[in-house]
Every structure is written in structure tokens, then in C-alpha cells.
C-alpha positions as CSV (number, residue, x, y, z in Angstrom):
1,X,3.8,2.3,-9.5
2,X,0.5,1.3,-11.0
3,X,-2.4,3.4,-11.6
4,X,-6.0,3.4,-12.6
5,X,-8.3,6.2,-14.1
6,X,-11.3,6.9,-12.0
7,X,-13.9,8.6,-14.7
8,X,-15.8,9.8,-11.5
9,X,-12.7,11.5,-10.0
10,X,-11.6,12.5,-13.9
11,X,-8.1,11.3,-12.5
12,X,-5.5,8.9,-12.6
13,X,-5.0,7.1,-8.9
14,X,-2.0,5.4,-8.0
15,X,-2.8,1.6,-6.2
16,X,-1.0,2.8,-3.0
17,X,-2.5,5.8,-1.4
18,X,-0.7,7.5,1.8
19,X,-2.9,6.8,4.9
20,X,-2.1,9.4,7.6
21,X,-4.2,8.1,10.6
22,X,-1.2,7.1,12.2
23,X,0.8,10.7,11.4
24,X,-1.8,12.2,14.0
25,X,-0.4,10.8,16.7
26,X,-2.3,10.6,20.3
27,X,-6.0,11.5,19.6
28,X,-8.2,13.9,22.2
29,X,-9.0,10.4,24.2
30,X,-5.7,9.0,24.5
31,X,-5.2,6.6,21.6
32,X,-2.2,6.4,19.6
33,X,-0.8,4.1,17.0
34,X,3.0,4.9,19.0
35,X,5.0,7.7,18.9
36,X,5.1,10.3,16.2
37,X,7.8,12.6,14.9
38,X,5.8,15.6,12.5
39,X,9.6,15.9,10.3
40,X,9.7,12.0,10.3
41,X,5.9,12.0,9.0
42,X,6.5,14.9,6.4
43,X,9.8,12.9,4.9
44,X,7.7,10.2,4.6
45,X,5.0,11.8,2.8
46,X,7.8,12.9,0.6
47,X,9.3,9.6,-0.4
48,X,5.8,8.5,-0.9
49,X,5.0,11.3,-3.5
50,X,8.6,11.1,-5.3
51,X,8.1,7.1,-5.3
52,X,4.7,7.7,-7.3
53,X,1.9,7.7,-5.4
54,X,-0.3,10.4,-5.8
55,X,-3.2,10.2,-3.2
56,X,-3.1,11.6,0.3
57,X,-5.8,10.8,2.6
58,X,-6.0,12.4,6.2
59,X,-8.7,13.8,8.7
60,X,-9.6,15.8,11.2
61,X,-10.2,13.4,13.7
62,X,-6.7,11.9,13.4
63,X,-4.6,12.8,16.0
64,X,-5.2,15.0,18.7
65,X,-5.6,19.4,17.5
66,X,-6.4,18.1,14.2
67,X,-2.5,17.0,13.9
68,X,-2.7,14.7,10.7
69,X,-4.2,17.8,8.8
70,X,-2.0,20.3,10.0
71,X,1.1,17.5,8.9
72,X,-0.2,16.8,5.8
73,X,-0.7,20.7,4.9
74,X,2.9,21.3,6.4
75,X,4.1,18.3,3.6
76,X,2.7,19.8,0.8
77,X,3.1,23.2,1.4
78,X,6.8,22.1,0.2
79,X,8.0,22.4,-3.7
80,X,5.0,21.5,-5.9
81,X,3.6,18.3,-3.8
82,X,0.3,19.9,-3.6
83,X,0.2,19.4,-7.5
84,X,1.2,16.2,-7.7
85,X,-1.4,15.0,-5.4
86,X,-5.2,14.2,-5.5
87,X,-6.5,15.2,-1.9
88,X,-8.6,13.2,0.4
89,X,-10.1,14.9,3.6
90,X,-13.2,13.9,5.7
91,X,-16.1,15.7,8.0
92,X,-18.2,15.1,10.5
93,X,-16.5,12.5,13.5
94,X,-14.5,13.5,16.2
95,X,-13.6,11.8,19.6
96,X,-15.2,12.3,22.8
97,X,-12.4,13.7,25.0
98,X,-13.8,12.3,28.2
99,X,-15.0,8.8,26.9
100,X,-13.0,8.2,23.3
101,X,-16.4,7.6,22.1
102,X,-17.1,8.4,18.3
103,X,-19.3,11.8,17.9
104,X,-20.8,12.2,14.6
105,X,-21.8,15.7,13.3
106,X,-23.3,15.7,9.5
107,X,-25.2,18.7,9.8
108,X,-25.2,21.3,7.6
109,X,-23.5,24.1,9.7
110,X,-21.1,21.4,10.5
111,X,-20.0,20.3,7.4
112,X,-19.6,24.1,6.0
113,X,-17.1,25.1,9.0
114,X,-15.2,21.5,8.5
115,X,-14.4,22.7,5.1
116,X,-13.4,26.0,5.8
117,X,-11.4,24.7,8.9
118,X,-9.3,21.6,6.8
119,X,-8.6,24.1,4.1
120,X,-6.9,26.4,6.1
121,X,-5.1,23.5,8.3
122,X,-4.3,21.7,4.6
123,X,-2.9,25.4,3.2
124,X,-4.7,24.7,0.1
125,X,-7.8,26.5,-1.5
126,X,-9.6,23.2,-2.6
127,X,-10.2,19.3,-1.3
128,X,-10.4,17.0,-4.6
129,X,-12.2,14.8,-2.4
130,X,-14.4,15.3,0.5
131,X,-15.7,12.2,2.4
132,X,-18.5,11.7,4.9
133,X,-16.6,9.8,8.0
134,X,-19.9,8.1,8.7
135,X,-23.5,8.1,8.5
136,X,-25.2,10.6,11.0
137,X,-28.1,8.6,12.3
138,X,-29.2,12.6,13.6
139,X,-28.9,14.2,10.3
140,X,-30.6,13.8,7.1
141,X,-29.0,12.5,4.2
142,X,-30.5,15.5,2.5
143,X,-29.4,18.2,5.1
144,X,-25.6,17.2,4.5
145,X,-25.8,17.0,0.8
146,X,-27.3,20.4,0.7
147,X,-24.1,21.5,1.9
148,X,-22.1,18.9,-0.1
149,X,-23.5,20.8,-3.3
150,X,-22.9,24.3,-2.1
151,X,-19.1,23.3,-1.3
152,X,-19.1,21.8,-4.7
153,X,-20.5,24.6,-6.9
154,X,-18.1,26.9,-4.5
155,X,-15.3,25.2,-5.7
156,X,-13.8,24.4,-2.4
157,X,-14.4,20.6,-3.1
158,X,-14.1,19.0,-6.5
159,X,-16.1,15.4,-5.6
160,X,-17.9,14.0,-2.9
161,X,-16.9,10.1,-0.6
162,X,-18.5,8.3,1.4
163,X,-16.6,6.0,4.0
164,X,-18.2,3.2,6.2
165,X,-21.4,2.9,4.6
166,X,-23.2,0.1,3.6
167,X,-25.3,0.0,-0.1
168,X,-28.4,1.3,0.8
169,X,-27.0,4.1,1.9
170,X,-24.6,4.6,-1.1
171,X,-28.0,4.3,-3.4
172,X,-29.5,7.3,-0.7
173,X,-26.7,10.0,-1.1
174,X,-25.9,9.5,-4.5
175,X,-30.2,10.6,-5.3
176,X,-29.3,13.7,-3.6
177,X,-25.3,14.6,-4.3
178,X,-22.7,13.0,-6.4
179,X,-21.1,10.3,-5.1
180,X,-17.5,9.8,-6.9
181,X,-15.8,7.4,-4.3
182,X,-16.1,4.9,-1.2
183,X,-13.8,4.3,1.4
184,X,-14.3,0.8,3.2
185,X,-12.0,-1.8,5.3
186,X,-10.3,-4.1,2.9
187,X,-7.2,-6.4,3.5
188,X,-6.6,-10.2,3.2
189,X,-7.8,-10.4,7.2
190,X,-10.7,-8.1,6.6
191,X,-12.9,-9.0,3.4
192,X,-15.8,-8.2,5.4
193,X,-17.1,-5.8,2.8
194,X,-15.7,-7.1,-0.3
195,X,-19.6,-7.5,-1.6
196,X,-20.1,-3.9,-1.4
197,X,-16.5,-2.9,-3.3
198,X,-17.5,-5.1,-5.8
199,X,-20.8,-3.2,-6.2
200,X,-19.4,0.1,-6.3
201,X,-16.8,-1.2,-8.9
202,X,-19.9,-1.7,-11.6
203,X,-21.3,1.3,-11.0
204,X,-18.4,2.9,-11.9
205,X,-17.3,4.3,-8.0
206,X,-13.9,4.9,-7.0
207,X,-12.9,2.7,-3.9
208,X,-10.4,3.0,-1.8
209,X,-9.4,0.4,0.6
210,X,-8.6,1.1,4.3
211,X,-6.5,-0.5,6.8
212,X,-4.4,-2.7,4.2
213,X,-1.8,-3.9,5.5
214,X,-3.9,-5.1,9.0
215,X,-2.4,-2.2,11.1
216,X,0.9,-3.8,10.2
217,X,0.3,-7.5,11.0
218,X,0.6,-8.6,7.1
219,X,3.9,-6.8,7.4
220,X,5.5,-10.2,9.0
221,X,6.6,-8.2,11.9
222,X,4.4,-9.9,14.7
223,X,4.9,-13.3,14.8
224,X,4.6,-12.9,18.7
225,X,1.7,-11.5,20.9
226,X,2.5,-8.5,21.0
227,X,1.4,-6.5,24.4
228,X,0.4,-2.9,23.0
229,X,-0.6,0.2,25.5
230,X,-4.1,-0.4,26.6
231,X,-4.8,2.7,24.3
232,X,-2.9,1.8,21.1
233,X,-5.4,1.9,18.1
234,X,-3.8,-1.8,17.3
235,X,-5.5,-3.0,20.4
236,X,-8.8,-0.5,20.5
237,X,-9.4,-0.4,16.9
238,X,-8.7,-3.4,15.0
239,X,-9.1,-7.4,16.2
240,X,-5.8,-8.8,14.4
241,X,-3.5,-8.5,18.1
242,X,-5.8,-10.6,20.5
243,X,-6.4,-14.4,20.1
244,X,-7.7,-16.3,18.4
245,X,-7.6,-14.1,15.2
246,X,-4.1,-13.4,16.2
247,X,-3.2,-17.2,15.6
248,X,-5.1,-17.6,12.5
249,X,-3.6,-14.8,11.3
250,X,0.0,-16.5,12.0
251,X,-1.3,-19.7,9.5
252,X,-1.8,-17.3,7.0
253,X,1.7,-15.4,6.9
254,X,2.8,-18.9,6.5
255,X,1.5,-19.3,3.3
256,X,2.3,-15.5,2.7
257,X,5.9,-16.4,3.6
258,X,5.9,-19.0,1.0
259,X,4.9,-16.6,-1.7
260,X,7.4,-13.9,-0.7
261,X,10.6,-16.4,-0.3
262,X,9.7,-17.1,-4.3
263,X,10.2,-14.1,-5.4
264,X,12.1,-12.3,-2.7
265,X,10.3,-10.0,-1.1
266,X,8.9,-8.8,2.1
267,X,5.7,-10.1,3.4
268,X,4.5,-6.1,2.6
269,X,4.6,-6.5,-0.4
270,X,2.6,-9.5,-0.8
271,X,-0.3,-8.3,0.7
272,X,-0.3,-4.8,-1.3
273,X,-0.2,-6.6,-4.7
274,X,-2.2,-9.2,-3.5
275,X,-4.9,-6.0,-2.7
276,X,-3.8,-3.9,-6.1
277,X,-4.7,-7.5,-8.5
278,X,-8.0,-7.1,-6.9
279,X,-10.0,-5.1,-10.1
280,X,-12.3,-3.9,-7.6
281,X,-10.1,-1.6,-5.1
282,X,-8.6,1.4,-6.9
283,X,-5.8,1.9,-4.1
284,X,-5.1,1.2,-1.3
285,X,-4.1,3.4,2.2
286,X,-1.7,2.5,4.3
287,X,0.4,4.3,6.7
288,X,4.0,4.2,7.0
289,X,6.5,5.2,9.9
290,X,9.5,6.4,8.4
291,X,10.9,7.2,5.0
292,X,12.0,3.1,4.6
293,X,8.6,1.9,5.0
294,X,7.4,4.6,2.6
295,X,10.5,3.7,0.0
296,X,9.7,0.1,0.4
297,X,5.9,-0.2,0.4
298,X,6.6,1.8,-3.7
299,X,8.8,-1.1,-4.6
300,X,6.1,-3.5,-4.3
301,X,4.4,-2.8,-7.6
302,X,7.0,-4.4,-9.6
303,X,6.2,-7.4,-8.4
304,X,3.1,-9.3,-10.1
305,X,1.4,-12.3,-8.5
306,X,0.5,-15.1,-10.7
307,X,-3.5,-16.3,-10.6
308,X,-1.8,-19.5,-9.0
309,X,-0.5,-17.5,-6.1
310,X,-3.6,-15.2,-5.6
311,X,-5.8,-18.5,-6.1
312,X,-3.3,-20.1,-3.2
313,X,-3.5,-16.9,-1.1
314,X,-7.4,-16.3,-1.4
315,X,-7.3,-20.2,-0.6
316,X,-5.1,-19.6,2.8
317,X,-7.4,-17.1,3.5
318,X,-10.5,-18.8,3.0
319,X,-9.4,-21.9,5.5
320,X,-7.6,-20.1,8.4
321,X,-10.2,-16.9,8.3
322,X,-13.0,-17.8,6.7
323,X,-15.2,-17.3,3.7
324,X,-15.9,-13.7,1.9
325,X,-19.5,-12.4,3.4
326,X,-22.0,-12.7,0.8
């Protein structure tokens, strides 16, 4: 495994972090990423841990009755897994039941009972890190830092995220509360906000990378249109399973293929090490299924891509998807 220390965090972060979106299950509205077993989820989490990495991200929000928390608590509630693990949790989204419509809820009172709610659900009596979902357009900034600080100098959270922001609002939170990490999309289909990785990197902010592998498209496995439930996240959430990124995705696993057949690998775990040689993205979350995807996705570190490859990948990129935003 490879790791990075995060001065912000004061710890040492493995490149592959577990993403548990998927562990949740159906959500209040419906949507799923497929069918969930919690033991399946829990041995996964397992092999993950034992195969060195040593970040677990969850929510609330994924999964329906807070499920991913209450799996992820469950996990490392087991042996010493807590310890070996630097804890991600988020506030302030759920789902609306009726219309699967995002509700955001940064308010003070909100945030407090959040914390107290995920710690109990996580079996733990801290969060190393506690991320803002999303920007409350309702809320001051100031309101939910005010209760940012009080969680901090409580000890019940040891740093502060923020996920799907954009700069401007990075510079805001961080006059008011620390600001010790950012999770954004980032994958070799989604370099949408590279720009604002590569900001936080200078200023010294831990990033961590969502949706990595492309919901499982730079896995290899689809090479087909694939005809997801109407409510599968794959279809709802994400753009990679409907034409025509869905064919320009296929050009690219060509070249990918290429790559992998050198070396003799999966496509998987091209497209981690292709994310970890990136100096801007301290890890990466991904979700896995079972215990082989988990045992397999921690084998792909050993592998190092030359700057001819990742020049000939950002290349393939650049000409089936399209240039990095500026």
C-alpha cells in the first residue's frame, strides 16, 4: 500500500480509502447501487483494513435507516479496526422519501444532533474527520462553523471536510473553522474538478477523491450497455452508462487495456494507480462488493506506471473525453 502524510490531518493516509456508499444499500427514495449483504460488507471492510488501507469514509445518507453507518460501526466494533483506521463521516443531506430529492440541513442544531447521532450508530466516541456533504444555500457558513468549533473543542471531532464545494467557498469556511480536507469527484472520466484539487494540494489540504473507479466502469466489466433498474445510482447518479459517454468511455479502456496486458493486471488497477501518481489526490474511495474486490483493489499499489504510460493515458483521455476544465 502507499501512503502520504497529511500535516493538516497529523496522519498518515493510505492512497485507497474504503468508500461505503454502496454498503448502504436501497436509500429512503428507492435507489440502490444492487443488492447488499451487511456480513459480506463487514468482510470486506476487513480485507480492506488487513490489506493496509486505513481510511473509512461512510454517511448518513447512504443507504436507507442510516445503514452504511450502522455497517461501518458494526465492522469496527471487531478486534482493534477502530485503531487502525482514520474515520470519515458527513452531516447535513438526506433524501427526500417522497421525491429522492437532495435535502440539505447545515444548521447549527443540525449539525450537533448529526454528531451525536453517527457516533452512537459508528460505536465510537470520536470522528477524525467530519465533512460538510454540501453547501447549505439556507445556512450561513458562520452558523455551521459555530458548531464545527464546539464539536471540535468537545473532542467529538478531531478535523473539519468539506465535500462538493467549489474555491470560493473553501476560502469562506476555512476564515471561520479549520478546514483540514476536501472531498471532490475525481477519476480518469471525471477530471471536472481537477483545478480545484490542485489548489487545495498547495495549500496544504487533504483531498480525497470520490467515485474513482467511475461506479465500476474503469473496472473493464461493461463493455456492453448495460440496462440497470431505473433507480440504480449507476443510472441516477453518475453519466458513464448512457450514450454517448458510454461509448467514449469504451475508446478509453482500449488504451487502458493496452496498459494492463503489459504488465498484467486488471483494468482496476490501472485506473487506481493511474489516480494514486496524481501528487494532488491523497487517496482515493472506492467501494467494493465482496472480499475479492477488496483483496484485489490492495494489490494494485505494487504496480507503478511509467510517465510514458500516464502521459499515454492522460493522452486517451484527453481525445475520447476531453480536455481537463481550466
Amino acid at each position: 500500500m502507499l501512503y502520504s502524510y497529511s500535516d493538516r490531518c497529523d496522519a498518515k493516509i493510505s492512497a485507497l480509502g474504503v468508500g461505503t456508499w454502496s454498503m448502504g444499500g436501497t436509500n429512503a427514495y428507492g435507489l440502490s447501487y444492487g443488492d447488499v449483504a451487511d456480513d459480506t460488507s463487514i468482510a470486506a471492510i476487513h480485507a480492506l483494513v488487513d490489506g493496509g488501507v486505513n481510511l473509512v469514509d461512510t454517511a448518513p445518507v447512504y443507504g436507507g435507516d442510516f445503514a452504511s453507518e450502522k455497517v461501518v460501526g458494526a465492522a469496527l466494533a471487531q478486534g482493534d479496526y477502530r485503531d487502525r483506521v482514520f474515520l470519515v463521516t458527513k452531516f447535513g443531506n438526506r433524501n427526500d422519501p417522497a421525491t429522492g430529492k437532495r435535502v440539505i440541513n447545515n444548521s447549527y442544531d443540525n449539525v450537533i444532533a448529526e454528531c451525536d447521532a453517527s457516533l452512537e450508530r459508528l460505536r465510537t466516541d470520536h470522528i477524525d474527520l467530519y465533512v460538510m456533504h454540501y453547501p447549505d444555500e439556507n445556512v450561513p457558513m458562520a452558523e455551521t462553523a459555530r458548531a464545527l468549533n464546539e464539536l471540535l473543542d468537545s473532542g467529538k471531532i478531531s478535523h473539519v471536510g468539506l465535500s462538493n464545494v467549489n474555491r470560493g467557498q473553501i476560502e469562506a469556511a476555512a476564515a471561520l473553522t479549520r478546514v483540514d480536507a476536501v472531498q471532490l469527484p475525481f477519476s480518469m472520466v471525471n477530471r471536472e474538478r481537477q483545478a480545484d484539487l490542485e489548489w487545495c494540494h498547495e495549500q496544504g489540504i487533504m483531498t480525497m477523491a470520490y467515485g474513482s473507479m467511475g461506479a465500476g466502469i474503469l473496472s473493464g466489466a461493461f463493455r456492453e450497455l448495460p440496462h440497470f433498474d431505473e433507480k440504480d445510482i449507476r443510472y441516477t447518479f453518475y453519466p458513464y452508462f448512457k450514450d454517448p459517454m458510454f461509448s467514449q468511455i469504451q475508446l478509453l479502456l482500449k488504451d487502458m487495456d493496452v496498459v494492463a496486458e503489459r504488465h498484467g493486471r486488471p483494468l482496476s488497477h490501472v485506473a487506481l494507480v493511474w489516480a494514486a501518481q496524481k501528487e494532488f489526490v491523497t487517496t482515493s474511495l472506492v467501494g467494493v462488493a465482496n472480499v475479492e474486490q477488496a483483496e484485489e483493489n490492495c494489490q494494485a499499489f505494487s504496480l507503478e506506471l511509467s510517465a510514458e504510460e500516464m502521459a499515454f493515458l492522460d493522452d486517451s483521455i484527453g481525445r475520447n473525453l476531453g480536455p481537463v476544465p481550466r
